[in-house]
N, C-alpha and C positions, 0 to 999 in steps of 0.2 A: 504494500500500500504506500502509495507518493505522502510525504508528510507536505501539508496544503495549511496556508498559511493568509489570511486575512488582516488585515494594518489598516488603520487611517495616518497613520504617518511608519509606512515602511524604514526599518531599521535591520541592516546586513547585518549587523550581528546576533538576532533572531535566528540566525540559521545556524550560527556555532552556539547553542545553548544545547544541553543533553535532553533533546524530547525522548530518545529510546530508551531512557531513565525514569519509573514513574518518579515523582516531584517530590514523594518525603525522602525520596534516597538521594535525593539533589545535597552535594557538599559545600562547606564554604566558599567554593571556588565561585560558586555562584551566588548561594545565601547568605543576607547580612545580617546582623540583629538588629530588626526594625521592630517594633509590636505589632503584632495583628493579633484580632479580637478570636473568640469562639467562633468553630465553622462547623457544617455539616460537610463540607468536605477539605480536603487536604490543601490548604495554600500555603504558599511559600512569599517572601520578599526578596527579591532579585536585583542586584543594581548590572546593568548595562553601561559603562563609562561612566557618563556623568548622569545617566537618566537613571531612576529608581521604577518597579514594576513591584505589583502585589498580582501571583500568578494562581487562579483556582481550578483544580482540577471537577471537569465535569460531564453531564451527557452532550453531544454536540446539539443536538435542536435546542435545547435549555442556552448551551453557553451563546450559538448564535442569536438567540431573541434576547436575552440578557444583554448581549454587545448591541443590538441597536437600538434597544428601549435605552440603555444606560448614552445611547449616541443622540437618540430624543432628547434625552433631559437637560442634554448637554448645550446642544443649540437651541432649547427655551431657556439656557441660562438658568436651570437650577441645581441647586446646591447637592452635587452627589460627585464621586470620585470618575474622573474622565476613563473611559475605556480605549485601549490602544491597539488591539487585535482577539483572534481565533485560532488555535492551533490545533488543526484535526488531522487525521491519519497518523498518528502516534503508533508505531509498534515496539516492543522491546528485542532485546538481543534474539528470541527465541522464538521473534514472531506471533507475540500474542498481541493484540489488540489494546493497547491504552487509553484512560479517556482521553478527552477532549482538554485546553484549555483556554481561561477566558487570563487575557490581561489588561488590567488595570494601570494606569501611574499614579503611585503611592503619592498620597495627599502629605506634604511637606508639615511639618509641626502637628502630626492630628496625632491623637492616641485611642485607643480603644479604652471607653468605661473602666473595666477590670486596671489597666497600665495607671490611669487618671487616681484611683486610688490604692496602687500600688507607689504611687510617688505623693503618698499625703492627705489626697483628698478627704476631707472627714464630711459627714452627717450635715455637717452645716452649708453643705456645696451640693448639697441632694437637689433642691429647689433649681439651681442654677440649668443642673445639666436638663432635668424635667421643664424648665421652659425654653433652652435650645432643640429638645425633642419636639416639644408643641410649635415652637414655631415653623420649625422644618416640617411636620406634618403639615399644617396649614397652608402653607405656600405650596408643597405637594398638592394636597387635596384643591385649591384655589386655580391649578392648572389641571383638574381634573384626572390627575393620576391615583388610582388606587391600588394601596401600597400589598396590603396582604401577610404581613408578617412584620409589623413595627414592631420595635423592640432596642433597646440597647446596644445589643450585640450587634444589631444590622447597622450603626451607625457610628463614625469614626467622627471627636470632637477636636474643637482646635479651642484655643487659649483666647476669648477676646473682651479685653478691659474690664478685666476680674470675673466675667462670665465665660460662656462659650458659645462657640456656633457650631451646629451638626449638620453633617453630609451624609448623605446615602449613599452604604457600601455595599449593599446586599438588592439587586434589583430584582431578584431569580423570579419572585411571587409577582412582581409589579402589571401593572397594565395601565398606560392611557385611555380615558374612555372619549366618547364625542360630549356626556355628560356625565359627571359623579353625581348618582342619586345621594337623597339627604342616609337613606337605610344603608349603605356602601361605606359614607364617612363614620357614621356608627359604627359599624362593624369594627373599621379599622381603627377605631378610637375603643371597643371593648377589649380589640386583641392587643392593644399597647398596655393598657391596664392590667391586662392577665400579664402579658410578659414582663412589664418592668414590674408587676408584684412578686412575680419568681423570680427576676434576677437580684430585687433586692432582698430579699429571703438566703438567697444564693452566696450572697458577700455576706449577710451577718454570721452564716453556717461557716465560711472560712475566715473569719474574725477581723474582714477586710473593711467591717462597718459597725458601727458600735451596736447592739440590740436594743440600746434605748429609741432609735428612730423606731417610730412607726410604718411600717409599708402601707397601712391603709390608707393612712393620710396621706402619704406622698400621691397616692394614684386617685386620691380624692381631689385632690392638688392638680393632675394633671389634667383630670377632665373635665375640672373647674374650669382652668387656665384653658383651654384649648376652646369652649364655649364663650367663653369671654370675648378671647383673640376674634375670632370668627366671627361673633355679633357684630365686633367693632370695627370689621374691614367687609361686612358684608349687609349689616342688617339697613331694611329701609328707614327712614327718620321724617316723622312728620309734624310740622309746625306752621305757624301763622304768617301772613303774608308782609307784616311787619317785621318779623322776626329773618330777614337775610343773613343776618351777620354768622347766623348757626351754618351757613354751606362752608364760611371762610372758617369758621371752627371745627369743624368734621375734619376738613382735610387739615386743619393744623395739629386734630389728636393720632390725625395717621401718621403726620408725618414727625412727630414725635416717637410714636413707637419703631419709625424708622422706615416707613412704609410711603412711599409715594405713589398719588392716584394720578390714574393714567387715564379714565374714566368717570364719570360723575353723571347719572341718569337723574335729572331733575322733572318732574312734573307736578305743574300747577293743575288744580281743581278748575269746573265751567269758570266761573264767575272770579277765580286770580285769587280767592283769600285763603284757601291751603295747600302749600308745599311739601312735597314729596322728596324725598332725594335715597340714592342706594348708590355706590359704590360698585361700576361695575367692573373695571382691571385697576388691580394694586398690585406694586412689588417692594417688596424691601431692597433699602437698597440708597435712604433715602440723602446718610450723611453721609455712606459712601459715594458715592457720585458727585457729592458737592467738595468731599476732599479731593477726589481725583481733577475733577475741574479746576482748582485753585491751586494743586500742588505735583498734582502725576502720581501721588501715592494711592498704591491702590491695597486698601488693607478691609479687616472686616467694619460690618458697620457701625458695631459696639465700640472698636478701638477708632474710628474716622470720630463720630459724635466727640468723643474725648480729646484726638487733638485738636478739632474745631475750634474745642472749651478753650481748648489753651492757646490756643490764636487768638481767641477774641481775648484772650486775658492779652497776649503778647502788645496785641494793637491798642489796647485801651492802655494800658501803664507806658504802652514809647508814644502815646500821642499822637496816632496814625488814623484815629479814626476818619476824618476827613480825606485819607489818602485811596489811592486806586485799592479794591481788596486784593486784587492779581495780585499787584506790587507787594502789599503788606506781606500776602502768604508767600509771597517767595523769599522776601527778607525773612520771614519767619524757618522758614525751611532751611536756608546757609548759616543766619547766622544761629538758630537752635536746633531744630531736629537733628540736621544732620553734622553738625560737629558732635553731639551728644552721641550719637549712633557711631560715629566714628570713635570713641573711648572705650565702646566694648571691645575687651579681647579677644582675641582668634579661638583661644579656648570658651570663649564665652558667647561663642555666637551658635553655636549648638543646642543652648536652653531655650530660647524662645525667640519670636520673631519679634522684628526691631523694634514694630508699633504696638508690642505688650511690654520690650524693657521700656519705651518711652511713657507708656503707660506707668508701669511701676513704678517708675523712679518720681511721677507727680504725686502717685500715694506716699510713697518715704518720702518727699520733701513736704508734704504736710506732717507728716509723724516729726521731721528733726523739726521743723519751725517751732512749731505746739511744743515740743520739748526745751527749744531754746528761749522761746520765746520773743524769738523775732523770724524774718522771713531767708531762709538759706536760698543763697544762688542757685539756679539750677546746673550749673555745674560744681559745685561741691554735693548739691545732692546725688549726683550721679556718678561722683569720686567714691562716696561714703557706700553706696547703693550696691557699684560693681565687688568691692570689697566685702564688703559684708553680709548681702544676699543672695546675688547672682554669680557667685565662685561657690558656694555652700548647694546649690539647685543643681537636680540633675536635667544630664543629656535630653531633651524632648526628640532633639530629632535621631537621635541616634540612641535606643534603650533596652533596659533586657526584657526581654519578652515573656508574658504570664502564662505558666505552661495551659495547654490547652486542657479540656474538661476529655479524659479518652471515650465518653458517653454523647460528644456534642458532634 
């Protein structure tokens, strides 16, 4: 059987990888220590040069609808790990038949739940990662994808402004519909709540989460939050024909949550005195885009809102408010961000990406101020900072991996 091989971006050294090896007998020559989550089947993390792969072994009609659903979601610009090929006709030395595999590029800084608190996370970060799950579901479900198997495990988190944001690694269950019925989203919001109540059952059975949390509240929690979210970027709103200033409100609670409407169905009543309004396309997305426009950085949306903060602080204490914004954020960008980003060390640029140390280092410079009682520079906070927190934090991009469950 010809080994047959499927790329959206073809890479020759695809063909010197050992496919006639199944994938758990792949050697370091190949395998790095990256984390990856719980699977139902055998993946590995692969670096190719300078590119990283997270490779799963599977059936080929699975792995190929997998690769172009996960190639959908890609070009609506939603939040899940880019897929990079197919690798079918696998045989081993002896002529027997191998699966199939699907490959991934390994999402830079994410970690898998299990990793997340295997490096610290306590009880008190439960809330956090449960509304990066709920928002990723919602912006799923809000392009009419139903997921089929949410859960923890299926999603890989990244570090943003002391919260996180979740991508979807796991698409095997998934489907795009023409519409998501309301009974669909249900569904997929009962099966999140059975799985993140056994994965959190799961951690306190391995002592990786304290037992005083409760699991019911967390998943009471989640589908509090997730009705919430979904009211508030979806439901209709109606008021008095005086009352306008509520349309310029709607979208200002959206675009706080980070959410920019792309859409706004307004209708008035026969005779004009009541307004209607529904929100009919939003995306997150909404201070990331406004960072990238003033600055080129393009980071998540939780860490964009926060250096925003700190621009508008920038601008207001040098006096610049009257000045071009372009101009501001770019004097903001040489002569702060990025000298500060320039004082991590080479050893230290493996913990986190730049717009979570620049992040951090505004939380420790309110910790040293309040303790000194006046305002520290931000570069001494960020002397004190690499020193004393960021040389003590491990590796994120590079980690040891939480052995697997041999029952998952």
């Amino acid at each position: 059987m010809a080994l047959h091989i499927v790329a959206n971006r073809p890479d020759p050294a695809l063909l010197g990888l050992p496919w006639s090896t199944p994938l758990e007998e792949w050697t370091d020559d190949y395998v790095v220590p990256l984390p990856r989550g719980l699977s139902r089947h055998v993946v590995r993390i692969i670096r190719l040069g300078e590119r990283t792969y997270a490779v799963k072994e599977t059936v080929d009609a699975i792995a190929f609808r997998e690769y172009r659903l996960l190639r959908d979601l890609q070009r609506m610009g939603l939040p899940a790990v880019v897929p990079q090929g197919v690798v079918t006709g696998r045989v081993d030395a002896g002529g027997e038949e191998l699966p199939a595999a699907l490959m991934t590029e390994h999402l830079r800084f994410s970690l898998p739940y299990r990793n997340l608190f295997a490096h610290g996370l306590s009880a008190d970060n439960v809330p956090s990662l449960v509304d990066a799950l709920v928002v990723l579901l919602v912006r799923l479900h809000l392009a009419d994808f139903f997921w089929g198997d949410v859960s923890l495990s299926n999603v890989l988190f990244r570090r943003s402004a002391g919260g996180f944001a979740a991508y979807l690694v796991d698409a095997e269950t998934g489907e795009l519909k023409p519409t998501l019925s309301a009974s669909m989203r249900d569904y997929d919001l009962t099966i999140a709540t059975e799985n993140v109540f056994a994965e959190l059952l799961d951690l306190q059975a391995s002592n990786s989460l304290t037992h005083e949390l409760e699991a019911h509240d967390i998943i009471t929690l989640l589908a509090d939050r997730y009705h919430v979210l979904w009211d508030e970027l979806t439901a209709e709103e109606e008021f008095g024909a005086g009352e306008l200033w509520r349309i310029e409100q709607r979208v200002e609670r959206l675009n706080d949550l980070g959410f920019d409407v792309d859409e706004l169905d307004i209708v008035t009543d026969f005779d004009g005195d009541r307004v209607r309004i529904q929100p009919k396309a939003v995306e997150l997305g909404h201070h990331q885009r406004e960072l990238q426009a003033l600055t080129g950085l393009h980071v998540e949306d939780a860490q964009a809102r926060r250096l925003l903060n700190d621009l508008a602080s920038f601008t207001a204490h040098s006096d610049l408010g009257r000045e071009d914004r372009t101009l501001v954020a770019n004097t903001w960008l040489t002569q702060i961000y990025e000298p500060i980003i320039a004082m991590v060390p080479a050893e230290g640029r493996g913990k986190l990406e730049p717009a979570e140390i620049f992040h951090e280092i505004l939380v420790h410079r309110w910790y040293l101020s309040e303790r000194a009682g006046r305002e520290i520079s931000i570069f001494d906070t960020a002397a004190d900072y690499l020193e004393t927190v960021l040389a003590h934090r491990p590796d994120e991009a590079v980690a040891v991996t939480v052995p697997e469950d041999p029952e998952g």
